[in-house]
Each structure stands twice: as structure tokens, then as C-alpha cells.
C-alpha positions in Angstrom: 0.0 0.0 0.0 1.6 3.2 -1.1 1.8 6.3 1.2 -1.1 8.1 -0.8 -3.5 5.6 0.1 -2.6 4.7 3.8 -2.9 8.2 4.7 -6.6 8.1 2.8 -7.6 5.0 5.0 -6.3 6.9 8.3 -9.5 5.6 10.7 -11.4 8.3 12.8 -9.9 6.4 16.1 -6.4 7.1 15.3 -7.1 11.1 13.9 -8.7 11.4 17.7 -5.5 9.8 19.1 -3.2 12.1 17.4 -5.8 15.4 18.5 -5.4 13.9 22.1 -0.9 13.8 21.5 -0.9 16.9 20.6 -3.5 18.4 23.2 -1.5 16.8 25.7 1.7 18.8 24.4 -0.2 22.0 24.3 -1.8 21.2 28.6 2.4 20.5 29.5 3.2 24.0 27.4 0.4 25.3 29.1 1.4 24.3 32.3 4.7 25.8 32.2 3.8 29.1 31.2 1.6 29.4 34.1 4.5 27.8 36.5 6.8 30.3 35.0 5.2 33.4 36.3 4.0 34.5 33.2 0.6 34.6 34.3 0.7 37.0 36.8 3.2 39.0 35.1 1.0 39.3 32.3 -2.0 39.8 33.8 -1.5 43.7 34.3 -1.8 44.5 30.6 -5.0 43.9 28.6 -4.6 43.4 24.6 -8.2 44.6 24.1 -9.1 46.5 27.6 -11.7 45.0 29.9 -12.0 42.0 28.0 -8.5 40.0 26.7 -5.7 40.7 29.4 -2.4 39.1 28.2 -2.2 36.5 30.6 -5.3 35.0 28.8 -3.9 35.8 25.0 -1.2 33.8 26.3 -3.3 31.1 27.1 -5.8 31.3 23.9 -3.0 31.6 21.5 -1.6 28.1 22.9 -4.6 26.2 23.0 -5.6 27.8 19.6 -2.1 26.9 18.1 -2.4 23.3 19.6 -6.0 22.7 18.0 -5.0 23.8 14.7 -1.9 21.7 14.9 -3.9 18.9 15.8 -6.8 19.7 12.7 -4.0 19.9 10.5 -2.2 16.5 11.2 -5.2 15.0 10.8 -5.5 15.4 6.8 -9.4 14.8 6.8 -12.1 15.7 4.6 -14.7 14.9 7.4 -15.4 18.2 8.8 -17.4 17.0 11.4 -14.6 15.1 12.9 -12.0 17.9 12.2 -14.6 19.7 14.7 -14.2 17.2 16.8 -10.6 16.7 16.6 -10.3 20.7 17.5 -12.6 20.4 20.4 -11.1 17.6 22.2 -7.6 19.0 21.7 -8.4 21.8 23.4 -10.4 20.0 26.0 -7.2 18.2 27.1 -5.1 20.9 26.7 -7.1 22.9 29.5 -7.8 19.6 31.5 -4.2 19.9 32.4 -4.5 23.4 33.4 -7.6 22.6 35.7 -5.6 19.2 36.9 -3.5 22.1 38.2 -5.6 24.1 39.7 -7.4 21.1 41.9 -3.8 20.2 43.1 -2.8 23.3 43.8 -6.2 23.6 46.2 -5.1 20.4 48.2 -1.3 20.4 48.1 1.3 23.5 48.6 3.1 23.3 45.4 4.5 26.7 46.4 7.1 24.9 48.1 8.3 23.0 44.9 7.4 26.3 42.6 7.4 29.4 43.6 5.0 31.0 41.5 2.6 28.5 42.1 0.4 31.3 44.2 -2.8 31.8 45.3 -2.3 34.7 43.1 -2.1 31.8 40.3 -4.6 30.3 41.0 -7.6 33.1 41.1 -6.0 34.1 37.7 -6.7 30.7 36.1 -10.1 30.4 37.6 -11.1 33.9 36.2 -11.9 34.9 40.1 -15.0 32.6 39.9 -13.3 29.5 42.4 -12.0 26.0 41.6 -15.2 24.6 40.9 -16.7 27.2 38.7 -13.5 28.8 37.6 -12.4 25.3 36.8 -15.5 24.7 34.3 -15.0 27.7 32.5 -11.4 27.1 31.8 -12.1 23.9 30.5 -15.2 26.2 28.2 -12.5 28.2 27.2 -10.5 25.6 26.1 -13.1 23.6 24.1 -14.4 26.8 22.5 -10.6 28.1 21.4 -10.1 24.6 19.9 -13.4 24.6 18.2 -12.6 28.2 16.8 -9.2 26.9 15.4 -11.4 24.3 13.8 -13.4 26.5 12.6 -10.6 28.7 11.1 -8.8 25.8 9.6 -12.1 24.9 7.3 -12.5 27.9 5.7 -11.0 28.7 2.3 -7.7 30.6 2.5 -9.3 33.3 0.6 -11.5 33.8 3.6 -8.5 32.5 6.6 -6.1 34.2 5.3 -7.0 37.5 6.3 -8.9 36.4 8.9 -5.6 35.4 10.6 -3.3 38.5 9.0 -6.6 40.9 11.1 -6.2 38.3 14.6 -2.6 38.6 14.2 -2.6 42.6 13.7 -4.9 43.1 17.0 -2.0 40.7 18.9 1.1 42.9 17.9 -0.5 46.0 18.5 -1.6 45.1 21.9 1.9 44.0 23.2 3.7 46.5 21.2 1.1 48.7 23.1 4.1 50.8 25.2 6.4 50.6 22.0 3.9 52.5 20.0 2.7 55.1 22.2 6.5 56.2 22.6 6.9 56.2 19.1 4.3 58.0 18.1 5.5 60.5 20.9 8.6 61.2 18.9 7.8 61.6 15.9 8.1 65.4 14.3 5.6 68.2 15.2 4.0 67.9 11.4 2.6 63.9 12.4 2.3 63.9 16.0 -1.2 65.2 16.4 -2.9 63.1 14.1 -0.6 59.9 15.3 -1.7 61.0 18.9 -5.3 61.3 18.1 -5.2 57.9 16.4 -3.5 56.5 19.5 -6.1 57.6 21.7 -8.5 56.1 19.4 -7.0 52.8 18.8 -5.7 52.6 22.8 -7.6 53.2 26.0 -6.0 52.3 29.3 -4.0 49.0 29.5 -5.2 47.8 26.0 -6.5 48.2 22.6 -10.0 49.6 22.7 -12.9 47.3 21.6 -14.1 49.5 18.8 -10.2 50.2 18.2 -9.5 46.7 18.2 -12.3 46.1 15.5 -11.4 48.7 13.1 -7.9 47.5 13.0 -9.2 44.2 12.6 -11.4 44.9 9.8 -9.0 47.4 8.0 -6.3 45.0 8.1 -8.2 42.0 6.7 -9.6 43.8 4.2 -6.4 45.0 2.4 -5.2 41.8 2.8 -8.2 40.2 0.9 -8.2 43.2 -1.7 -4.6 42.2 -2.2 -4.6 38.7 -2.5 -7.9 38.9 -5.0 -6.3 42.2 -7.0 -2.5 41.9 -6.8 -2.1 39.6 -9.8 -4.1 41.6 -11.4 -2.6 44.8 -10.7 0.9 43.1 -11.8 -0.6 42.2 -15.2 -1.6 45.5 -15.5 2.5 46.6 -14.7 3.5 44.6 -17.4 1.0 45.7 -20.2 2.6 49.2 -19.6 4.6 51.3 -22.6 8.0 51.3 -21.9 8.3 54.7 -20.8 5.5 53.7 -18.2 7.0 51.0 -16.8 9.8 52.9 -16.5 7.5 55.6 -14.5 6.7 53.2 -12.0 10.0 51.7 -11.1 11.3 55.2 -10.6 7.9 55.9 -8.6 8.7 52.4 -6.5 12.5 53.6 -6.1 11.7 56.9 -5.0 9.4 55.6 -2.1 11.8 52.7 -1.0 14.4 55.8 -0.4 12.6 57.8 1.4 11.0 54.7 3.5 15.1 54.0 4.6 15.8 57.4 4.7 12.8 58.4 7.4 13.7 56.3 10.5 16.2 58.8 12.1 13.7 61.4 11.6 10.6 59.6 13.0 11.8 57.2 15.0 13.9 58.5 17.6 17.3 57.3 19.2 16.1 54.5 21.0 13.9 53.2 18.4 17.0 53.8 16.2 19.6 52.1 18.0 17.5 49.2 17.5 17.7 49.6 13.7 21.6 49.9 13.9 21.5 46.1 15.4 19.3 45.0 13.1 21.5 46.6 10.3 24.7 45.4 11.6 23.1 41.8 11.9 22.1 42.0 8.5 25.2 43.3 7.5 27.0 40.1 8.9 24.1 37.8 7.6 24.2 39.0 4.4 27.9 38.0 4.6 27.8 35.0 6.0 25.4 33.8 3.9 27.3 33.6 0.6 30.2 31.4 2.5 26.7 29.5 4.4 23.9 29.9 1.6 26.1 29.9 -1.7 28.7 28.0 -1.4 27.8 25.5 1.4 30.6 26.0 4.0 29.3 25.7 7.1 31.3 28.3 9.3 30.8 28.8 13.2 33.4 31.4 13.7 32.3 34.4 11.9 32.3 36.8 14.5 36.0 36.4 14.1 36.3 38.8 10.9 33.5 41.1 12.7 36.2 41.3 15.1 39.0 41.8 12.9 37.8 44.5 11.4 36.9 46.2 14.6 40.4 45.7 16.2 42.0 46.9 12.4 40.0 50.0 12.4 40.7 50.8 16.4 44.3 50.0 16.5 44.7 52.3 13.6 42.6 55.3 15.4 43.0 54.9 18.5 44.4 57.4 20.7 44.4 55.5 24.3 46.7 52.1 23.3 50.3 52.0 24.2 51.2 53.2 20.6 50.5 56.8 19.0 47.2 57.2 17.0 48.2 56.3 13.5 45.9 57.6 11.5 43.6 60.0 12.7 40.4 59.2 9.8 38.5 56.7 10.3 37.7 57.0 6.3 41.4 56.0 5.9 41.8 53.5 8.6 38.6 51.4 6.8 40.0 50.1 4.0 43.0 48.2 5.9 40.4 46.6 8.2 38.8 45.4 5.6 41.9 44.1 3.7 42.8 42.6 7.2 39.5 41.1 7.3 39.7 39.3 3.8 43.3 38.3 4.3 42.8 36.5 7.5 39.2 34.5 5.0 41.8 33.2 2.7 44.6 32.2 5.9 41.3 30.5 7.0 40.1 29.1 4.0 43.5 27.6 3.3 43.4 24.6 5.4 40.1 23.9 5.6 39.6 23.3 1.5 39.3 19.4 2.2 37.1 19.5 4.9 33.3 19.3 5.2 30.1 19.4 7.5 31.1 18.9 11.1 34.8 19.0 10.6 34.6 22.3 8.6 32.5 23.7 11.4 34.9 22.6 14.6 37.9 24.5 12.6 36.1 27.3 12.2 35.1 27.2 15.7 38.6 27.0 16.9 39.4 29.8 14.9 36.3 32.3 15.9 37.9 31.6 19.3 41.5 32.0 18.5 41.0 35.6 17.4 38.7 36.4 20.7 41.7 35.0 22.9 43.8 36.8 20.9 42.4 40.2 21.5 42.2 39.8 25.8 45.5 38.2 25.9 48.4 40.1 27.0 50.8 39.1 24.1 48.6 41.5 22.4 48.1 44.1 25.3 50.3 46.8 24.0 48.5 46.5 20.3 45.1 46.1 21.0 44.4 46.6 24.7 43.9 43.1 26.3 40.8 42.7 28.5 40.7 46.8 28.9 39.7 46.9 25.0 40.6 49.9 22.6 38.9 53.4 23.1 38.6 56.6 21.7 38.5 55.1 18.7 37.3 57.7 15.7 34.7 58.4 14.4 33.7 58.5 10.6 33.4 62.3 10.3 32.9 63.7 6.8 34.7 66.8 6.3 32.5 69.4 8.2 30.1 67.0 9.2 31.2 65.9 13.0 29.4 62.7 14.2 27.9 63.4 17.5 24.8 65.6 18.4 23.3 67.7 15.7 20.5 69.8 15.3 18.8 70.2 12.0 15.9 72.3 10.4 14.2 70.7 8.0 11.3 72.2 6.0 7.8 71.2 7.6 9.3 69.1 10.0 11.2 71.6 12.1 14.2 71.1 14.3 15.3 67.6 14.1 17.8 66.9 16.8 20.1 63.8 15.8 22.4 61.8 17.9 25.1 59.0 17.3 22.5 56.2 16.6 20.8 58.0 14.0 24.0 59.1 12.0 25.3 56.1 11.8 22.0 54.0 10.7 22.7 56.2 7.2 26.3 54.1 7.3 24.9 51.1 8.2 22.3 51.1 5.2 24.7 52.1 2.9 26.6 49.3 4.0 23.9 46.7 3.6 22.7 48.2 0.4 26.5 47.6 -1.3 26.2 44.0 0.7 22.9 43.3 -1.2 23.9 45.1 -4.8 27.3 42.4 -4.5 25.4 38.9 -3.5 23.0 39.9 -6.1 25.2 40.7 -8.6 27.7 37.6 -7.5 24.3 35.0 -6.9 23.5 35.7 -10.6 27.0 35.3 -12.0 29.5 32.4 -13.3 31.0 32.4 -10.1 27.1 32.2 -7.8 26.1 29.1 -10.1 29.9 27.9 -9.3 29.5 28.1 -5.4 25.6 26.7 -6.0 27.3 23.5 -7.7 29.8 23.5 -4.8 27.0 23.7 -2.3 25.4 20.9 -4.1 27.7 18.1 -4.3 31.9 19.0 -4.5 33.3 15.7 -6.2 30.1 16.4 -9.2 31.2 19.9 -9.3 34.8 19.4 -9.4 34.5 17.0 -12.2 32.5 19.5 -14.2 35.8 21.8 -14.2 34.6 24.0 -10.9 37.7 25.2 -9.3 37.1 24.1 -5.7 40.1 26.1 -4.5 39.3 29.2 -5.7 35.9 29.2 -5.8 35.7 28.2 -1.9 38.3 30.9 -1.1 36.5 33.7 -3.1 33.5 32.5 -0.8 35.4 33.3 2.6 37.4 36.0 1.3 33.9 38.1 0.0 32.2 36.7 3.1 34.4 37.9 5.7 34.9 41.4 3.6 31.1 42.1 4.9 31.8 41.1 8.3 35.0 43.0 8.8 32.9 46.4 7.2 30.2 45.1 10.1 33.1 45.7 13.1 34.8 48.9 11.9 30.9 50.4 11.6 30.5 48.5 15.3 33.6 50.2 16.8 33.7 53.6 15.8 29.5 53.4 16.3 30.4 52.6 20.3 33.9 54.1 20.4 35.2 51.5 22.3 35.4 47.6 21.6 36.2 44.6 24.2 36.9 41.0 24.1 33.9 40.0 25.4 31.6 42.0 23.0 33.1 38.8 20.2 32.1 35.6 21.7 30.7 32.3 19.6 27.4 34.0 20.1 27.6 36.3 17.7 28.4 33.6 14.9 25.3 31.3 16.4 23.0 34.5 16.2 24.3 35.1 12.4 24.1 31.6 11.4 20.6 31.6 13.1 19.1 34.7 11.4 20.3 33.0 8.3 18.3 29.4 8.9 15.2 31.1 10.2 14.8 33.7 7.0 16.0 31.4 4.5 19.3 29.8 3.3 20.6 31.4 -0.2 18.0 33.7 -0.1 19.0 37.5 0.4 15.4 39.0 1.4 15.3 36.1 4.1 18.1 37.2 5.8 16.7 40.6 6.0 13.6 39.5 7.5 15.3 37.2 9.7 17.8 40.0 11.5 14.4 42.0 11.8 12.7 38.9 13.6 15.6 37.6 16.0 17.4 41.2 16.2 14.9 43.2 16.3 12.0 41.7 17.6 13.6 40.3 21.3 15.0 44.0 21.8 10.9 45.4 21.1 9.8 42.7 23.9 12.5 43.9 26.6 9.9 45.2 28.8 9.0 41.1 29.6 12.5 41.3 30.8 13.3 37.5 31.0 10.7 36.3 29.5 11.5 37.6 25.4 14.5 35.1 25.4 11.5 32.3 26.2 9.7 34.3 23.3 12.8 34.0 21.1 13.5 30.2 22.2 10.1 29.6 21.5 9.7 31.0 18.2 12.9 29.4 16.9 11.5 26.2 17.5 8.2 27.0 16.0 9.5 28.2 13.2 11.9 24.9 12.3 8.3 22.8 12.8 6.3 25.1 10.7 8.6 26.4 7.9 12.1 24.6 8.0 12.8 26.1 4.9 12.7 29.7 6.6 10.2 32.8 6.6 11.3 34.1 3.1 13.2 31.0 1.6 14.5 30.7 -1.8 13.1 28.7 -4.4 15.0 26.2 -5.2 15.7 25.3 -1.6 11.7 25.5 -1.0 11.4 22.9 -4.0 13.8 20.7 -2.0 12.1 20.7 1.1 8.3 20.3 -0.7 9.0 18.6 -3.9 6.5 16.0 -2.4 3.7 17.5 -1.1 2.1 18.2 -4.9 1.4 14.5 -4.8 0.6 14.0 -1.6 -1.4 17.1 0.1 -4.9 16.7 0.5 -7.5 18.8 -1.1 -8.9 21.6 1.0 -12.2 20.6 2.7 -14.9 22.3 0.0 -17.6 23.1 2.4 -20.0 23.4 0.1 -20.0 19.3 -0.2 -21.5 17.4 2.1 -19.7 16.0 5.2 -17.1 13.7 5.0 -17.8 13.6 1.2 
């Protein structure tokens, strides 16, 4: 019996079993959110005030996720029993959730767990007491899994947006904070009508209902309008004259400037040195990813050239090491950290040509550590600093133009005051946009569709006439140019760089934000440094608990899309080449049940 068919004769009994494995998984996550603390801690803010506090979003979205995990496994065209399926998922997974609540009335699990409170448990019994409380979380459950089931059956012209509106009202809630100070900074010109849309969309600790339903609706509905009139607005594009086409890309390119050009003016300075990470991530990911995404080479010790080029630039400019300051630009000090930088890809690429996988990856380990031992050792103390790092290190100053605090009158804005972190996020772009224009230009070339063949299979490609030597050392030399241009922007940006600020870390984060937007794909690993860069530093006022967020999502994310957020093609293809034969039709719920 093939694998088509066994899956088709899948009976009811087992589907429920699987709902139940899965509900089970979601009560134990459920459990330990609420043994964590996060319940109380939550339970001050409201996404929509007076009626969704966070503690119970938290909740709902797990039991929601769970059922609609458990509807989807279950590959049936029975809608009745995908009903079912939802329901009893959730049902367990808030079964676990009351089994704690009834404990925690008879035994003192405070002693074991300290959050386990009386505090605790009035939260997860909505106030009402064990008995009553302990019905309607089990309601809650049941009705969450039946929604997800409800969800999951509609057509994705119809769920789609349905999920981008649910979605929309979630981030604005616990971005609530975030946004208010936001909208506080921005210029004169915008703050009043920001301000009064604040004030519409927010009232006390949450999103306001009617707020809450306008974002809801606006949001789904340009999502729907999209997804029925984009392709048509695109063959529209194309039927253009020349010269009209032409019209609109210039139309597109003007807006994409002034979208990267508006952040330092809008934003603010904190808001702002958020960006800087996120750009200096990219900036690293984008170079990583043609030695990880291109070529193949799996490399664990990239922070090494990010802190070559750091230590280049701030042992030329310094003015606090041992040595005089020799060079006093960081302009001219840039180009020798980054020749530094590519020099020491080659010295590493060198004697790792033969090796692959795990092997590659422990040498270039070993070396991401040599360099950080390096730096706070005290061979190196009168060069670099040791463990006291390298100060006063320059700062890129244009001729006039002095980095540091500046005030600026722009025409309907007003005075625009800018500091260090807005400055530099006009380097750092600049830097990511000739990082983007290169593995572009470089993907599409002789030399990408060499490293691609590499990345493939080596003995195939080496028998086809590939070069392996060079072509793996132009992969580490270009690589490692972006990351040593990442550390001299890092260490004039602070002023000062340290050991510490180098360790294996840094390379995990890169190589992460590469895996989780997409291998070989170049918008991927922009949207990855905006969701594990940027995201954890928007949820640091749940202090602890945004690296369980991050830890959390990471996982999700290699269950749900293991190809990444914004993969590329081919390397979706890989990972789905199946599913055309295999995937189930959606459940048409115009038939009749279980047809």
C-alpha cells in the first residue's frame, strides 16, 4: 500500500488519538507558562481593555495553536470530525491546566514552585473559584479549539485574512508601550494626528474594543483586496509602454528611499539604535550567507572577521593604546580593516579546503575563538588593549560634518535633533545596500552558479571543471569582507570595543538569522535580522521572559517552515518537492460532510 493511500484509509480512532498527542503537548506547554510566572506578570496589561488581558492571550493563542496543529495533522475531509478533533484537543489541553488548579487547592506546590500562588490560581479560575473557575477554563479551552477548527475549514481566501486581522490586534496590543512612545517622537507635522489615532486605537491597558475592531477589519480587508487584486494589478504593470513602466519603477524607487531614509527622523534614538543592530546583523548575515547559503561552508566562527575588522580599524585610530594614533580618519583606517578582514578568510580558507560538515565547522570554531583569545590576551596588550579593549577610537566624520549631536531644520518638519545612533543607521544602510547590490550581482553570476554546484555536491562539481580552490576561497574572502565592514561600523558606532563584545554567540546569532529567513535567499536574511534582532530588543519590557519568546519561536518556526520565513526557491522545492502528490484537497464546504 503506497503512502497516498494509507494516509486516505487513516481511521477516525487514530485522527482522535493524534488530536489527544498533541492536546497533551499544548496542557504540558500550558502548564509551564503558568509555572513560569508568566501569568501574573502578564496579567497587568490587557490586549483589548476589559476583556483580553495578556495572561489569557497567552493562554488562547496556545490552546488555539495546539487545535489547529492537531486539525491539520489529521488530513481529513470529514469536517465533522476535524470539529471534533479541535474540540477535544483543546479540551485536554485545558484539562491539564484545571488538573493544576485542583492540586494546587489540596497540596502547597508553592514549596516545589514558587510561582505557584494563590495569586495563580484566582487568575486561572477567572476569580469565579476552583469549581466554577475550573469549568469555564475547560469552556475556554473547548471553545478556542473549536474556533481553530473553525478557522482551519474555511478557504484561505476567507482565513487568510482572517488570521493577518487576529494577528494585527495581537502585535499592537503587546507592542502597546512601543507604540505610544513612538508616536510621541515623531516630528511636530505627524504627532497630532498619530496622537489622536493613538487615543483612538488605545484606551488604558489595551486596545479599545471599537479600536480593536477597526484595526481588525482594515487589516483584513487590504489583505483580501490584495490577495484577489494583486495579480491583477501586476498584469496590468506589465502591459505598460516602456516609458510607463519605466515611470513606475522610478515611482517604487523613489518611495523605497525615502522609507530608509525616514527612521532617524521619525523614529527616535532609542527606536533607532535598534535599527543599527538590526542593520549590523544584517550586514553580517548577508555576509555570511554567501560562505553559508552559496557555497555550502558551514562556518561557526564568523564573529571572528566582525572582530577583525573592529580591532583593524581601532588599533589604527586609536588614541588610548600603548602606541600613538596612527591615522587619525576613520575613512582611511577602513580600507586596511577590511583588507585585514579578507586576508585572514583566505589564511582560513586555506586549510580547511578538504574538509566538510562537522569538521569544517569545529575548525572554524577553533578559529572564531582564536581571534577572541587573541584580543584579551596580554601578548597582544600593548597592540590592541587586552581585556581593557581599545577606546577613543574615531569616528567616521565627513569633512565638516562631525558625528555626535546635531540639530537640523528641516522644512515642515522643524528642528530635528540627531544623535550617534541615527547618524550612523545612514552608514549602516549604505553598508547593507552595497552588501545586497554584491550577492545579487555575485548569486547571478559564473562564479554564484559555481558556489551553488559547490553547495550541491563537491566531487560532481569538481568534475565538471569547478575550481574548488578558488571558488571556496572567493566564498570566505567576500564573506568575511562584509563582516570586517560590520566591526569597523561596530567600533567607531560605540567608540570602544572589548573582548567580550566577540564571543561564539555572535556567529550562532548570524548563522541563526540565516536558517530562520532562509538559506541562499537575500530578502530572508533581511527578515530574519528584523525577527531575531529586532524583535527580542521590542519585547524587553517582559524582561526575562522575550528570550522564552525568542526560544520559543525558533522552535516553532523549524516545525512550521524549515525552509525559513522568506526561503528561496529552489531550496523550498527541495524541502516540498512531495507535497504536490501527496497534500490533501482543501475541505470544500459546500460538499456534504465527509464527502
Amino acid at each position: 500500500m503506497d503512502k497516498l493511500h494509507a494516509e486516505r484509509t487513516v481511521t477516525p480512532l487514530t485522527i482522535l488519538r493524534a488530536g489527544i498527542k498533541i492536546g497533551l503537548i499544548g496542557g504540558i506547554v500550558a502548564v509551564l507558562t503558568a509555572l513560569q510566572g508568566m501569568i501574573q506578570t502578564f496579567s497587568t496589561r490587557d490586549v483589548v481593555s476589559g476583556i483580553l488581558s495578556m495572561s489569557q492571550t497567552l493562554l488562547l493563542i496556545t490552546f488555539v495553536g495546539t487545535a489547529y496543529g492537531a486539525v491539520d495533522r489529521s488530513r481529513s475531509t470529514n469536517r465533522l470530525l476535524m470539529l471534533v478533533v479541535g474540540a477535544l484537543s483543546g479540551f485536554i489541553s485545558s484539562l491539564l491546566l484545571v488538573i493544576l488548579i485542583w492540586l494546587g487547592s489540596v497540596v502547597n506546590l508553592g514549596s516545589m514552585f514558587i510561582n505557584a500562588t494563590p495569586q495563580l490560581y484566582e487568575l486561572l479560575t477567572f476569580k469565579r473559584g476552583v469549581a466554577t473557575g475550573s469549568f469555564i477554563q475547560l469552556i475556554f479551552g473547548i471553545g478556542a479549539g473549536i474556533a481553530s477548527a473553525l478557522i482551519y475549514l474555511l478557504p484561505s481566501r476567507a482565513r487568510r485574512p482572517i488570521m493577518a486581522g487576529l494577528v494585527t490586534i495581537l502585535a499592537f496590543g503587546f507592542f502597546q508601550d512601543w507604540v505610544i512612545r513612538t508616536v510621541s517622537n515623531t516630528p511636530p507635522l505627524f504627532r497630532f494626528a498619530l496622537e489622536s489615532a493613538s487615543r483612538f486605537v488605545y484606551v488604558g491597558s489595551g486596545l479599545a474594543t471599537t479600536g480593536a475592531i477597526v484595526l481588525f477589519v482594515l487589516i483584513a480587508a487590504l489583505y483580501f483586496l490584495w490577495a484577489e487584486k494583486g495579480s491583477a494589478f501586476q498584469g496590468a504593470v506589465n502591459k505598460l509602454s516602456p516609458a510607463g513602466r519605466r515611470a513606475y519603477q522610478v515611482t517604487i524607487g523613489v518611495v523605497l528611499i525615502l522609507i530608509l531614509l525616514s527612521p532617524p527622523v521619525f523614529l527616535g534614538i532609542e527606536n533607532c539604535e535598534i535599527l543599527d543592530n538590526v542593520g549590523l546583523f544584517l550586514l553580517m548575515g548577508l555576509g555570511l550567507n554567501i560562505v553559508v547559503g552559496f557555497a555550502g561552508l558551514l562556518d561557526l566562527g564568523y564573529v571572528a572577521f566582525f572582530a577583525i575588522g573592529a580591532y583593524t580599524v581601532g588599533f589604527l585610530t586609536s588614541t588610548e593604546l600603548a602606541h600613538p594614533q596612527i591615522m587619525g580618519n576613520w575613512w582611511a583606517a577602513l580600507p586596511f580593516g577590511l583588507v585585514v578582514a579578507v586576508l585572514a578568510g583566505i589564511l582560513l580558507g586555506v586549510p580547511v579546503l578538504k574538509m566538510r560538515g562537522d569538521y569544517l565547522a569545529i575548525v572554524t570554531l577553533g578559529f572564531g575563538e582564536i581571534i577572541r583569545l587573541l584580543a584579551g590576551s596580554d601578548l597582544l596588550l600593548p597592540l590592541l588593549g587586552g581585556a581593557q579593549g581599545t577606546r577613543s577610537i574615531a569616528r567616521p566624520d565627513i569633512g565638516p560634518i562631525q558625528f555626535g549631536f546635531q540639530r537640523f531644520t528641516l522644512p515642515l518638519l522643524g528642528q530635528i535633533e540627531f544623535q550617534v545612533q541615527q547618524e550612523f543607521y545612514y552608514l549602516i544602510i549604505a553598508g547593507c545596500l552595497l552588501a545586497v547590490f554584491v550577492a545579487v550581482r555575485a548569486k547571478n553570476s559564473r562564479l554564484g552558479r559555481a558556489w551553488m554546484a559547490v553547495r550541491e555536491d563537491e566531487d560532481v562539481a569538481q568534475a565538471m571543471g569547478i575550481n574548488l580552490v578558488a571558488t571556496k576561497l572567493a566564498a570566505f574572502a567576500m564573506g568575511a569582507f562584509f563582516g570586517g565592514l560590520s566591526g569597523a561600523l561596530q567600533a567607531s558606532k560605540l567608540g570602544s570595543i572589548f573582548p567580550f563584545s566577540f564571543n561564539f554567540i555572535v556567529s550562532i546569532n548570524v548563522l541563526s538569522l540565516i536558517i530562520i529567513g532562509g538559506m541562499g535567499s537575500i530578502p530572508g536574511v533581511a527578515a530574519g535580522a528584523f525577527l531575531l534582532i529586532g524583535l527580542p530588543e521590542l519585547l524587553r519590557e517582559f524582561a526575562e521572559y522575550r528570550l522564552l519568546f525568542y526560544g520559543a519561536a525558533l522552535v516553532l518556526m523549524m516545525l512550521v517552515r524549515p525552509e525559513g520565513f522568506w526561503p528561496e526557491a529552489a531550496r523550498k522545492r527541495e524541502l516540498h518537492e512531495a507535497e504536490p502528490s501527496e497534500a490533501e484537497p482543501e475541505p470544500d464546504l459546500a460538499s456534504p460532510a465527509g464527502a
